[in-house]
TORTOR-215445 format. One record per residue: residue in one letter; x, y, z of N, C-alpha, C in turn; residue number from 1. Coordinates in steps of 0.05 Angstrom, whole numbers, padded with zeros to 5 digits. Layout:
REC residuo    nxx    nyy    nzz   caxx   cayy   cazz    cxx    cyy    czz num
REC       a      X      Y      Z      X      Y      Z      X      Y      Z NUM
...
// end
This chain:
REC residuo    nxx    nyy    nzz   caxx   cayy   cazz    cxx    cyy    czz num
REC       x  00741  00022  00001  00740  00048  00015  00754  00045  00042   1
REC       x  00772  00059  00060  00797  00060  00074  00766  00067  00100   2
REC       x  00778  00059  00118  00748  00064  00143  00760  00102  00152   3
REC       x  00739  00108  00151  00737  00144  00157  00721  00143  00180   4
REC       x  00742  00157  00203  00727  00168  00224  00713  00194  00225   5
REC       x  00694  00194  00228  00678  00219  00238  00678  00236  00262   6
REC       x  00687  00258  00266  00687  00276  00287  00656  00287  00299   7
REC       x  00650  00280  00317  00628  00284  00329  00624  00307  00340   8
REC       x  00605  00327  00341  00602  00358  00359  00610  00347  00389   9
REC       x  00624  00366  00407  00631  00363  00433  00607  00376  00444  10
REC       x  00597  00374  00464  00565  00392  00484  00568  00419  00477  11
REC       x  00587  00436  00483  00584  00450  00484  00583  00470  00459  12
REC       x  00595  00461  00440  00568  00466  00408  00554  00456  00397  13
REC       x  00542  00439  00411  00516  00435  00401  00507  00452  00419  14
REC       x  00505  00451  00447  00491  00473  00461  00486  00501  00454  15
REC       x  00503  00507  00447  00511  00536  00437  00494  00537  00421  16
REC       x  00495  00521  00401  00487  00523  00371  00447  00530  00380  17
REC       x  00444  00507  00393  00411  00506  00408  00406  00536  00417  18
REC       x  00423  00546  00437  00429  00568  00451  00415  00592  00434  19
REC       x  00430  00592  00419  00438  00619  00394  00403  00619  00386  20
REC       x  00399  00587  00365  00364  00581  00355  00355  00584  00368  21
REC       x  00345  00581  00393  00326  00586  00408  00322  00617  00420  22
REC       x  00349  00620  00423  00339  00651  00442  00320  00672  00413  23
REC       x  00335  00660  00389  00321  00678  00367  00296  00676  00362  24
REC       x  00288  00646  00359  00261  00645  00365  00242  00644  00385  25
REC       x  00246  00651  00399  00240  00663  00428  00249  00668  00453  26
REC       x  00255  00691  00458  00275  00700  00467  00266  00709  00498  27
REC       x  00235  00709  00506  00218  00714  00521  00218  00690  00540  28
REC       x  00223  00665  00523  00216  00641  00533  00238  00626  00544  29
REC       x  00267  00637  00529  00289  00624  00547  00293  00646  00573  30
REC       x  00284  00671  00573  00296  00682  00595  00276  00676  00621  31
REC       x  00247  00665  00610  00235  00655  00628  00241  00627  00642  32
REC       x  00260  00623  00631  00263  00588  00634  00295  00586  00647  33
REC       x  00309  00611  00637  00334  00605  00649  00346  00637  00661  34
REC       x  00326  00648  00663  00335  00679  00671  00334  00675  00711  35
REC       x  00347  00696  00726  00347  00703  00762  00332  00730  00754  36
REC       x  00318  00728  00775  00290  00748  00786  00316  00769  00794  37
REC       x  00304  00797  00778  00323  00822  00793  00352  00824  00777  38
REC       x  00354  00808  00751  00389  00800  00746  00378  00808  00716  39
REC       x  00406  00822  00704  00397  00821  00678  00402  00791  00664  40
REC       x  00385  00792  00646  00384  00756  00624  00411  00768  00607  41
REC       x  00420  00741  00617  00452  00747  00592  00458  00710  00585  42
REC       x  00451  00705  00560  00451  00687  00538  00483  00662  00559  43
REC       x  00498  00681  00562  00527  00670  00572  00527  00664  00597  44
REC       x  00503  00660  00612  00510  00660  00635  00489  00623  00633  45
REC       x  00480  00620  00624  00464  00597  00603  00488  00567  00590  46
REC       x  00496  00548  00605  00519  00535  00602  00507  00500  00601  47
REC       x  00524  00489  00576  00516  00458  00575  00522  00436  00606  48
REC       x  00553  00446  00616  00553  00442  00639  00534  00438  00659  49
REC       x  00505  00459  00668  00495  00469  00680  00464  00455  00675  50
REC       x  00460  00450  00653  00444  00450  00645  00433  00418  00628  51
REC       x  00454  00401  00610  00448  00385  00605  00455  00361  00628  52
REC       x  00435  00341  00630  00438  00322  00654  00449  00295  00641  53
REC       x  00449  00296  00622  00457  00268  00607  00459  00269  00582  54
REC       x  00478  00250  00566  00467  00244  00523  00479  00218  00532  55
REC       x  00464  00212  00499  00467  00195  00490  00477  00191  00466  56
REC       x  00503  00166  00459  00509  00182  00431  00497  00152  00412  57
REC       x  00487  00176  00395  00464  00147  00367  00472  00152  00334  58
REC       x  00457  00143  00325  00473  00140  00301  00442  00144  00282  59
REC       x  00444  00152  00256  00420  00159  00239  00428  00150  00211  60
REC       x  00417  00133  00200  00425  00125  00167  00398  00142  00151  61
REC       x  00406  00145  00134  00395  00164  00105  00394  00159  00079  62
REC       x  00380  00149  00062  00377  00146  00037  00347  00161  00023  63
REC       x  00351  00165  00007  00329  00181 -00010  00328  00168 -00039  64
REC       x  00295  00159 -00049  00281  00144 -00066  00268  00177 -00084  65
REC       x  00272  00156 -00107  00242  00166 -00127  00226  00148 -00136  66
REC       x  00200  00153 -00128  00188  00137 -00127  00165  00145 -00149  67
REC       x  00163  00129 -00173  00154  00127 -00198  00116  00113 -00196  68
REC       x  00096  00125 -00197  00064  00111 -00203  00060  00124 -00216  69
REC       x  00058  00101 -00239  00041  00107 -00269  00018  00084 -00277  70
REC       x  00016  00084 -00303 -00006  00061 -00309  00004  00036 -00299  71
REC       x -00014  00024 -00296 -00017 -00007 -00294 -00005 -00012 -00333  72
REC       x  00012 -00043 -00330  00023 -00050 -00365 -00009 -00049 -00377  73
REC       x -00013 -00048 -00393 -00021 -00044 -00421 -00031 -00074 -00426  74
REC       x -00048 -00090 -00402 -00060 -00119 -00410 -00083 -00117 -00403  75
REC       x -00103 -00137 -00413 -00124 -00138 -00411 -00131 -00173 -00406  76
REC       x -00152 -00174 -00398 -00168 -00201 -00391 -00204 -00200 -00390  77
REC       x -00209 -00233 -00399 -00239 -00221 -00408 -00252 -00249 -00399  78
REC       x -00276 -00235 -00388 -00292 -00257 -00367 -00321 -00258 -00392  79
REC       x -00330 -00278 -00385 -00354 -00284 -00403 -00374 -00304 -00379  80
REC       x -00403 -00294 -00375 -00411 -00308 -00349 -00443 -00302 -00351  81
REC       x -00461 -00311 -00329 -00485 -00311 -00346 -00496 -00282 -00330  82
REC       x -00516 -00282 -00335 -00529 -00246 -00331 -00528 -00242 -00298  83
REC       x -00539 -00273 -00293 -00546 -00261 -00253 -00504 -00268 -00241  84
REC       x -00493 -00279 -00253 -00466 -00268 -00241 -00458 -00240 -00249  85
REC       x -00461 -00232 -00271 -00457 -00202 -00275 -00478 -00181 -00258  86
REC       x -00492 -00185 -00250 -00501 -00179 -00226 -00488 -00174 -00200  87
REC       x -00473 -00199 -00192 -00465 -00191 -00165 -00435 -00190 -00168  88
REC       x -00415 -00179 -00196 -00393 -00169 -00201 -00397 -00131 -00184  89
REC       x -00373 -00126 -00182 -00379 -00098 -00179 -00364 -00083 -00199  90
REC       x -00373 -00069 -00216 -00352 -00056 -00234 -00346 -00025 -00243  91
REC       x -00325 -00016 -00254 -00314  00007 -00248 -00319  00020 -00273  92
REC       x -00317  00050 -00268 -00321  00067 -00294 -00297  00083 -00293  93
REC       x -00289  00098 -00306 -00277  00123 -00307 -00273  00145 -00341  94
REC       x -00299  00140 -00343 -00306  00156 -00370 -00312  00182 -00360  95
REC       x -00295  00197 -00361 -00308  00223 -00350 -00289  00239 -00328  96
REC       x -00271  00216 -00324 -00272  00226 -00290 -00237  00232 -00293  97
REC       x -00220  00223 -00313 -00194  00238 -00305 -00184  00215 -00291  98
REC       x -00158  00221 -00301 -00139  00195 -00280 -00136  00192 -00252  99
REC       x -00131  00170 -00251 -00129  00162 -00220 -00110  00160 -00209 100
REC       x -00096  00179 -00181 -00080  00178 -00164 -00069  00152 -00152 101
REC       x -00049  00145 -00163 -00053  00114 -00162 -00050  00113 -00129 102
REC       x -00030  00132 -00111 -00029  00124 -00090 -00044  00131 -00068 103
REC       x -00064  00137 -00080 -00094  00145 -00061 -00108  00125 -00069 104
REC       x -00105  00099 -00097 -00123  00074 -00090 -00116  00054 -00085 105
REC       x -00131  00042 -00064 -00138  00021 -00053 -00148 -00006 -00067 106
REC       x -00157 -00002 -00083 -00171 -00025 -00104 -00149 -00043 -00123 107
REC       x -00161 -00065 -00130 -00134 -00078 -00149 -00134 -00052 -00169 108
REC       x -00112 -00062 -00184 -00105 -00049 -00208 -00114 -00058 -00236 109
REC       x -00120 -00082 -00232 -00128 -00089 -00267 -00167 -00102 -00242 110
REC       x -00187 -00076 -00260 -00220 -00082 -00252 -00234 -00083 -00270 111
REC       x -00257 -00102 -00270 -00278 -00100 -00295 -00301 -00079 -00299 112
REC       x -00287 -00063 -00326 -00304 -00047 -00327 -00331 -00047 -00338 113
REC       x -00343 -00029 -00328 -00368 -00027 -00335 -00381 -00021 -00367 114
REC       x -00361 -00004 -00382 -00373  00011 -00410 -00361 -00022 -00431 115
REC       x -00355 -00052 -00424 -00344 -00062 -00435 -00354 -00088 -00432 116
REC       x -00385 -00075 -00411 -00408 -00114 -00420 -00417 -00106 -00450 117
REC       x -00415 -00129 -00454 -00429 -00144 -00478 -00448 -00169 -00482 118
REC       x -00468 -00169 -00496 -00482 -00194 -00495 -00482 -00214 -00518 119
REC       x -00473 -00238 -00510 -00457 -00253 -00526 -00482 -00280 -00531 120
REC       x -00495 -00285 -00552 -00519 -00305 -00560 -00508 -00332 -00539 121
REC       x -00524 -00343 -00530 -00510 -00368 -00519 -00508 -00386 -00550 122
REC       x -00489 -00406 -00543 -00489 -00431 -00560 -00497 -00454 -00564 123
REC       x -00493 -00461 -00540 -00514 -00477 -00526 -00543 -00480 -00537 124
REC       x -00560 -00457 -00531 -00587 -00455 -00537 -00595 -00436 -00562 125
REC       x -00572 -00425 -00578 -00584 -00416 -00599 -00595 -00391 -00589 126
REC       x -00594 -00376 -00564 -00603 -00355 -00560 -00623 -00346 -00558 127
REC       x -00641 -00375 -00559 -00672 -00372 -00545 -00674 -00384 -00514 128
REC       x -00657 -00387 -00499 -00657 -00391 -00480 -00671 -00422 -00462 129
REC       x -00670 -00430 -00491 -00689 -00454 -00477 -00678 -00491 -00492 130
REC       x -00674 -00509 -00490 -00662 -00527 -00515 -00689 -00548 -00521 131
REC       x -00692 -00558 -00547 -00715 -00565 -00538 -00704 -00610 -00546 132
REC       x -00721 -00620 -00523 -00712 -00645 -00527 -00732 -00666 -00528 133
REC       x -00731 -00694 -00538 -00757 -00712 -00549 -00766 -00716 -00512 134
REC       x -00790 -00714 -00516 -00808 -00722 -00485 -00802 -00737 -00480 135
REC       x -00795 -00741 -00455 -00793 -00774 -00438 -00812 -00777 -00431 136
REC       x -00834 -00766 -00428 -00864 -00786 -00416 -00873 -00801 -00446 137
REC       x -00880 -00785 -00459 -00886 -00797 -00490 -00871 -00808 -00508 138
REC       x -00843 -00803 -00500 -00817 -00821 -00522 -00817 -00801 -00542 139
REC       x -00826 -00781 -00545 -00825 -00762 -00573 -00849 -00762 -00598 140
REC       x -00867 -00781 -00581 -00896 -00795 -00603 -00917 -00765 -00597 141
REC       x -00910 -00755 -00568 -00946 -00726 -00574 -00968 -00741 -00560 142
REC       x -00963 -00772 -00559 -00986 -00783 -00552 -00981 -00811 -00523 143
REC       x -01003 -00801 -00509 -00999 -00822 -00482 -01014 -00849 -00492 144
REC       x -01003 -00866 -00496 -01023 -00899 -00505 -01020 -00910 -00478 145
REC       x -01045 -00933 -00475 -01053 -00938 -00451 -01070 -00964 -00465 146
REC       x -01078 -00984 -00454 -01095 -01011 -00454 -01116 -01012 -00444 147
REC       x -01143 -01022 -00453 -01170 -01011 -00434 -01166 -01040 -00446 148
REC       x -01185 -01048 -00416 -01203 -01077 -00417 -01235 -01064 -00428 149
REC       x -01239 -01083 -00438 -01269 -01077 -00450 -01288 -01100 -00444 150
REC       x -01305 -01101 -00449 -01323 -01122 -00433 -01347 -01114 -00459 151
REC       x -01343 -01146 -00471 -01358 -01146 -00510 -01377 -01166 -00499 152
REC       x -01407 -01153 -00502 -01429 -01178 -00509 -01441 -01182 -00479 153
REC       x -01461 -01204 -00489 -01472 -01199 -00468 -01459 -01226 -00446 154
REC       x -01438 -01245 -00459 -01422 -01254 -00445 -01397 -01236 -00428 155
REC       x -01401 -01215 -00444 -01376 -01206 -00420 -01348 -01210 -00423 156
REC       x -01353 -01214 -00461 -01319 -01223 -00460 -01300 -01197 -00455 157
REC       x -01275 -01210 -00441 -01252 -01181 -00438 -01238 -01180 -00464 158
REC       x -01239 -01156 -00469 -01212 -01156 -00497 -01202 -01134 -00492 159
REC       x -01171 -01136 -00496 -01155 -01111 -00490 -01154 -01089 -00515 160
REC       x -01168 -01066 -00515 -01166 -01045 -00537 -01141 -01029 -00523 161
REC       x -01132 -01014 -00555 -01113 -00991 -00545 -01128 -00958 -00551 162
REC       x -01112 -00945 -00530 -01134 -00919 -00527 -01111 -00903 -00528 163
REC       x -01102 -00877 -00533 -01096 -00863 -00541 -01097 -00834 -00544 164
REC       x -01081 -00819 -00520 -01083 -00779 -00521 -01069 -00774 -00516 165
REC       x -01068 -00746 -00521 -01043 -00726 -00522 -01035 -00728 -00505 166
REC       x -01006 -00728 -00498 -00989 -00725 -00472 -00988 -00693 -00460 167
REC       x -00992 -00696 -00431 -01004 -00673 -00424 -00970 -00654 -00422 168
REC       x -00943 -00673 -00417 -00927 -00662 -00415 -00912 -00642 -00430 169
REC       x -00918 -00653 -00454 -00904 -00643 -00485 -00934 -00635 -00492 170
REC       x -00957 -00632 -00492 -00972 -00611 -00494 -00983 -00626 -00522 171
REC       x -00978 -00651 -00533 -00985 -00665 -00561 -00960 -00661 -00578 172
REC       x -00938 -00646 -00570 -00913 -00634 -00595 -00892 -00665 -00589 173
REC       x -00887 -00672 -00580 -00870 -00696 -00575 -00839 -00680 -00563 174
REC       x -00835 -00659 -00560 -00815 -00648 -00551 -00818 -00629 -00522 175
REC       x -00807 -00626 -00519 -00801 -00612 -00487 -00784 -00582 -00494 176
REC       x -00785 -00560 -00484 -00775 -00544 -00478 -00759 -00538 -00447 177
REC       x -00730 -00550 -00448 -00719 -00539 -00423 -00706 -00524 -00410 178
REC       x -00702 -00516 -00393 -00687 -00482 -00394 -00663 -00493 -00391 179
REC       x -00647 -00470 -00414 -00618 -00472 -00414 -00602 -00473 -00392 180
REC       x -00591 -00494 -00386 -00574 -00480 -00366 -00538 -00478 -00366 181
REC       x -00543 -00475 -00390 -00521 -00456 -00394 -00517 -00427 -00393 182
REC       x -00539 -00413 -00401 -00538 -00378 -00400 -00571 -00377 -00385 183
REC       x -00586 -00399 -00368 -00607 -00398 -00343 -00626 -00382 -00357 184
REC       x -00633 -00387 -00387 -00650 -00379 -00396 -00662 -00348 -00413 185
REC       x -00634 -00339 -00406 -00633 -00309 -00410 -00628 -00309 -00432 186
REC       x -00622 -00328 -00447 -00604 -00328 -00477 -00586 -00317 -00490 187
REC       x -00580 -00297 -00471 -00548 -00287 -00477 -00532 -00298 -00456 188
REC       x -00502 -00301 -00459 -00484 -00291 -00433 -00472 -00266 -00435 189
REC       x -00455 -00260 -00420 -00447 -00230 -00418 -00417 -00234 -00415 190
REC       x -00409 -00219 -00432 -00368 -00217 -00434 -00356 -00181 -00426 191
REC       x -00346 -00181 -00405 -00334 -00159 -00400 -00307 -00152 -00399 192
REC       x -00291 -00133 -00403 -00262 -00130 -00393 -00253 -00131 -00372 193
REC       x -00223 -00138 -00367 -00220 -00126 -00338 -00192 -00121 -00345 194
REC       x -00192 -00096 -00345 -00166 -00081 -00354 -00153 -00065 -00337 195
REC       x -00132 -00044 -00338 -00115 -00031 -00318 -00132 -00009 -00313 196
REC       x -00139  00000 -00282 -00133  00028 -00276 -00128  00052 -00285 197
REC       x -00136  00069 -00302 -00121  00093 -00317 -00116  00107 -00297 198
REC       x -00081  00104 -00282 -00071  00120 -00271 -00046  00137 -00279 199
REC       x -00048  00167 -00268 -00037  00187 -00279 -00002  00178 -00269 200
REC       x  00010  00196 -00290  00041  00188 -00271  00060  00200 -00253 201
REC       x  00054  00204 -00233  00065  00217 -00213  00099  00211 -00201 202
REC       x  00113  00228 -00208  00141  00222 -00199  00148  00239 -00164 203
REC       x  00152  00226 -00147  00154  00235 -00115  00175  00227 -00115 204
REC       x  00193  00249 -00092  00219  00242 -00081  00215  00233 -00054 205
REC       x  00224  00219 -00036  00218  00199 -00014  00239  00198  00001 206
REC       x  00244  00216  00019  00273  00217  00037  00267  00192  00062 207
REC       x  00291  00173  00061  00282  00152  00080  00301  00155  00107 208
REC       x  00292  00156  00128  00314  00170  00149  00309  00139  00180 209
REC       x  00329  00132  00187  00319  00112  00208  00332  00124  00234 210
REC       x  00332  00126  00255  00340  00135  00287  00345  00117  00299 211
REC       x  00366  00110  00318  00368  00092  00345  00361  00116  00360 212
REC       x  00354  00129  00354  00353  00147  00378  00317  00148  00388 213
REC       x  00301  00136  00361  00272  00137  00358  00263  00164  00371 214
REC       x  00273  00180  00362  00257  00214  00356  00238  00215  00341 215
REC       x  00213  00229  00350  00201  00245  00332  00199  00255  00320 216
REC       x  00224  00268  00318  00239  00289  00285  00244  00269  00267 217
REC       x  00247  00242  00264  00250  00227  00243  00242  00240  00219 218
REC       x  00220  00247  00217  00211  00257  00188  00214  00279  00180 219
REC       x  00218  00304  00196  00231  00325  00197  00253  00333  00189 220
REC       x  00276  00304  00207  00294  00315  00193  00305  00299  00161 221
REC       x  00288  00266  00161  00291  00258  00127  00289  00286  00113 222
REC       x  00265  00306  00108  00258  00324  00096  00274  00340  00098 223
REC       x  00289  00350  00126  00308  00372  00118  00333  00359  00099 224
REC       x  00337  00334  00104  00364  00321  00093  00370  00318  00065 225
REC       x  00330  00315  00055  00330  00322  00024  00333  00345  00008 226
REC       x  00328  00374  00035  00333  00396  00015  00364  00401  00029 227
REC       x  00374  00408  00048  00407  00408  00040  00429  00390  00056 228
REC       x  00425  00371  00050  00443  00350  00045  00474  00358  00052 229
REC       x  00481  00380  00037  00504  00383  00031  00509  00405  00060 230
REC       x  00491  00406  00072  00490  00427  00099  00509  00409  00114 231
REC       x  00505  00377  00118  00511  00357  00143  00526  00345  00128 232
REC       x  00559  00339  00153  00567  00316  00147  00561  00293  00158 233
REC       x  00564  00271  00140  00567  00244  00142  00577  00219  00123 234
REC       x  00579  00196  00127  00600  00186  00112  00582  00171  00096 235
REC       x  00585  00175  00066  00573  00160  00052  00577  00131  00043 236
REC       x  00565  00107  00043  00565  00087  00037  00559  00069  00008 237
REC       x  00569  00059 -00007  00550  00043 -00035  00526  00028 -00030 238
REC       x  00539  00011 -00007  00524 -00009 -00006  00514 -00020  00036 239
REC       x  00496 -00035  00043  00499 -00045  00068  00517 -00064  00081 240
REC       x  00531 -00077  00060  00551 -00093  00072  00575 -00077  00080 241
REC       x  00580 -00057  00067  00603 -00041  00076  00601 -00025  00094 242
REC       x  00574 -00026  00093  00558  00002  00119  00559 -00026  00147 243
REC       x  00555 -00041  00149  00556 -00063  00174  00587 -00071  00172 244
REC       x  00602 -00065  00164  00629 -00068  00166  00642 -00047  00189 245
REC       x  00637 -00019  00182  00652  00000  00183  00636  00009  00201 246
REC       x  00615  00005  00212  00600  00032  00224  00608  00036  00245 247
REC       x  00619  00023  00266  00630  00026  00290  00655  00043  00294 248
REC       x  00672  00032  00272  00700  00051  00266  00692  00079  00252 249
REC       x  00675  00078  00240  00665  00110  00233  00654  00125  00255 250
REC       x  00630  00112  00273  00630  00127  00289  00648  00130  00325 251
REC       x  00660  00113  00321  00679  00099  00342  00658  00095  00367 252
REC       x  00630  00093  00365  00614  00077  00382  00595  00058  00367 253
REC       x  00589  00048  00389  00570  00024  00381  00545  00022  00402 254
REC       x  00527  00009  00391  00502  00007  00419  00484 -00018  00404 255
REC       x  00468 -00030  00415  00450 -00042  00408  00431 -00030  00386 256
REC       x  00414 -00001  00406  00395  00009  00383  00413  00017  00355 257
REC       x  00444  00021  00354  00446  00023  00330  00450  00007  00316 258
REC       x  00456 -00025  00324  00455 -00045  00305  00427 -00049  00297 259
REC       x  00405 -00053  00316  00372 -00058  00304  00368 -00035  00279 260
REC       x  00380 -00007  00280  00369  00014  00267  00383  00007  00237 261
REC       x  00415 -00008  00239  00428 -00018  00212  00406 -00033  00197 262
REC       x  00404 -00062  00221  00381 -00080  00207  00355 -00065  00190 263
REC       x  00340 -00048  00208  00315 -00041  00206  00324 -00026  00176 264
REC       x  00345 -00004  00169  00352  00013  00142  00359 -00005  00126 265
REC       x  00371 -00024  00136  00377 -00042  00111  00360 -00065  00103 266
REC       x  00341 -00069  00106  00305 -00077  00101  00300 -00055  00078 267
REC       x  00297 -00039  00099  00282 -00022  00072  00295 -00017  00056 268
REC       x  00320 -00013  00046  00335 -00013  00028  00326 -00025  00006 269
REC       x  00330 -00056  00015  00317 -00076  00001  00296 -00079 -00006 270
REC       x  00268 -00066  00005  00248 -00067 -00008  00253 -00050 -00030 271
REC       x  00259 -00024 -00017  00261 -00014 -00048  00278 -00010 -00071 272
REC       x  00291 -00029 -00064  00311 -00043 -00087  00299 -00064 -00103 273
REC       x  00273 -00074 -00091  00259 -00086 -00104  00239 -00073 -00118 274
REC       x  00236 -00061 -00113  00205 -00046 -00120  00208 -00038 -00158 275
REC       x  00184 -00047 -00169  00192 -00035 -00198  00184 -00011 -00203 276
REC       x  00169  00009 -00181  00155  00036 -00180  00182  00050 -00171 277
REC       x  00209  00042 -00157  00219  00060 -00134  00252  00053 -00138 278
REC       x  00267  00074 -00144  00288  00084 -00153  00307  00101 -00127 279
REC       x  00332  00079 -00122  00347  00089 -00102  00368  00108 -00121 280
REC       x  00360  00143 -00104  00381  00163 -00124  00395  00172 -00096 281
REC       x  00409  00152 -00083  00436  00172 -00063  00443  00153 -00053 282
REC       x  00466  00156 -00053  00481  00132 -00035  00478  00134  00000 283
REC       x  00473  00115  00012  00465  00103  00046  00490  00126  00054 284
REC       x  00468  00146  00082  00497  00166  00086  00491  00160  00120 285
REC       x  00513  00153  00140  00508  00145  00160  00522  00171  00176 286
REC       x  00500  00178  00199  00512  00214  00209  00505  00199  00251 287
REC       x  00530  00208  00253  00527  00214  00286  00505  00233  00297 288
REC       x  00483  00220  00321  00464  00224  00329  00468  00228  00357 289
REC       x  00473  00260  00364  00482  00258  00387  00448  00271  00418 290
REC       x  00442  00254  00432  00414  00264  00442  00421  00280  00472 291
REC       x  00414  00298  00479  00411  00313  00498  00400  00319  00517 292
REC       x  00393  00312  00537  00377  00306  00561  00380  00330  00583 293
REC       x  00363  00350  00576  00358  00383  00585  00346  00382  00607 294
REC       x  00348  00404  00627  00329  00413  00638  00337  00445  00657 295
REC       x  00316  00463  00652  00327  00491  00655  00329  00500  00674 296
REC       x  00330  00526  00688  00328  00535  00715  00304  00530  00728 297
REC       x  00290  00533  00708  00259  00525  00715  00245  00495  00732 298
REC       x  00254  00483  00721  00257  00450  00730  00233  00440  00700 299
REC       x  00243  00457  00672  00221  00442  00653  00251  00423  00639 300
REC       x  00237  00403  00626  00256  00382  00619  00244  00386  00585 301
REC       x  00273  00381  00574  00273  00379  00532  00294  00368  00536 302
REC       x  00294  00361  00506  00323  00351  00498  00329  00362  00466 303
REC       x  00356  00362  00465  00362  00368  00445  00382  00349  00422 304
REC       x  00379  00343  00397  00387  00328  00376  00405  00339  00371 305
REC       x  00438  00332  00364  00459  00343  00338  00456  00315  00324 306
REC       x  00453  00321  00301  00459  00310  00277  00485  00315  00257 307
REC       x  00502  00304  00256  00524  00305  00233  00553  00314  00250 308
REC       x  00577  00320  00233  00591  00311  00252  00598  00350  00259 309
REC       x  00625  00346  00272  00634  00373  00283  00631  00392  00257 310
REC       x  00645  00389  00243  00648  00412  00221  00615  00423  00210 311
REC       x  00601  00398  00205  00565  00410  00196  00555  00393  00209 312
REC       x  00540  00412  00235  00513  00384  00239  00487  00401  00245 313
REC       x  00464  00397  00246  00434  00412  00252  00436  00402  00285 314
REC       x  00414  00417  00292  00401  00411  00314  00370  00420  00317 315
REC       x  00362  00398  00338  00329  00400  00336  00324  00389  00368 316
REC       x  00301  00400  00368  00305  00415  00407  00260  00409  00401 317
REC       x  00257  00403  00422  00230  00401  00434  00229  00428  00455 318
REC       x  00246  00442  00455  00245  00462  00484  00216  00489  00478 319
// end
């Protein structure tokens, strides 16, 4: 692409142009601001000369996204865990309730839902919650044996007898009952989903607008740039390498804030060149940003914006 210079509005139409908007939309308010006590108010007597004290000339890049939220893919994943962790899970419903705005949630996207516990027998314990194993006090016999000295006759002889009772542990059964602790006795575990979000699919158009000039109309005017576009000139670009090539010779100035404002547009570019939700539909359009530094008869201070070059540009005024 051959480098194209851009013709920039000269003050005194953009002034004009402000001039003309404003007196229409209030017309009470410029003659209070720039009218002589006793004189008739005449629009022409109202001059950029006179009136603007300074600009600044800036630069504004432009691209516009569609930006695509629909379902989460079509996967699922499945937890299996014992009853008191399903307890302190938190889990989601949406039976009833209609899809979800995806870009009003906050929450992951793939949650375990709620209509999708299940109770699953443990294996472990057979689903009685308990396993049962041979006693270790009794060895699995039911019975505690023990040795008594005995004292036979009227000598007094000792002889060792064996004596013999139920073990109090195992209760006389020779087995033990111990709590599972695999499913903690509950004898099930619990298996739930954790699947996508049912979100609806919303297609948004997303005008992305950057300033060296850091105005407040930033968003104002992205939005006006998405509905007519074709109102403003400016030079369109493919890509940011050719846009950091050329931008200086297009606009035949340069400044600091407009190199940060290249960097800063061409970031976001890249995000959303990455993004698998978000779809770049316009090629990077870079428009002369010319700022205006007002103040009226009055001594109130505004400023006023041209955007785009001589042949089409807007303007936007705080006055």
């Amino acid at each position: 692409m051959p480098d194209i210079r851009i013709k920039t509005p000269n003050l005194d139409e953009i002034f004009e142009k402000w001039k003309q908007k404003a007196s229409r939309t209030d017309h009470k308010k410029m003659e209070k601001q720039f009218g002589t006590k006793g004189a008739i108010f005449s629009l022409d007597a109202i001059s950029a000369a006179e009136y603007v004290k300074d600009t600044l000339k800036e630069a504004a890049i432009y691209f516009a996204v569609k930006k695509t939220l629909g379902p989460a893919p079509k996967t699922k994943d499945e937890n299996t865990v014992t009853a008191s962790k399903v307890a302190r899970e938190y889990f989601y419903s949406f039976k009833g309730t209609g899809k979800v705005n995806k870009e009003n949630w906050k929450e992951k996207e793939m949650v375990p839902m709620f209509e999708s516990i299940q109770a699953v027998p443990c294996n472990n314990c057979k689903g009685k919650g308990y396993v049962e194993n041979k006693c270790k006090t009794c060895g699995g016999t039911g019975m505690i044996e023990e040795t008594l000295t005995v004292l036979v006759g009227e000598a007094l002889k000792k002889e060792k007898r064996p004596f013999a009772y139920s073990c109090d542990a195992c209760y006389g059964s020779g087995s033990r009952k111990d709590l599972c602790k695999e499913c903690e006795g509950h004898k099930n575990l619990y298996k739930y989903e954790i699947l996508p979000v049912p979100f609806q699919t919303v297609v948004t158009g997303l005008p992305v607008l950057h300033s060296s000039a850091q105005t407040k109309y930033e968003k104002e005017i992205g939005e006006d740039l998405q509905k007519v576009l074709d109102d403003v000139e400016g030079i369109k670009f493919s890509d940011f390498k050719e846009l950091e090539s050329k931008v200086e010779a297009s606009l035949g100035y340069m400044n600091k804030n407009i190199k940060k404002t290249v960097s800063s547009a061409k970031s976001d570019h890249k995000s959303y060149n990455k993004d698998k939700d978000t779809q770049i539909t316009t090629p990077i359009y870079l428009f002369p940003l010319i700022q205006m530094f007002c103040e009226t008869k009055k001594g109130s201070k505004f400023e006023i914006y041209s955007l785009g070059s001589a042949n089409k540009f807007m303007i936007y005024s705080n006055f």
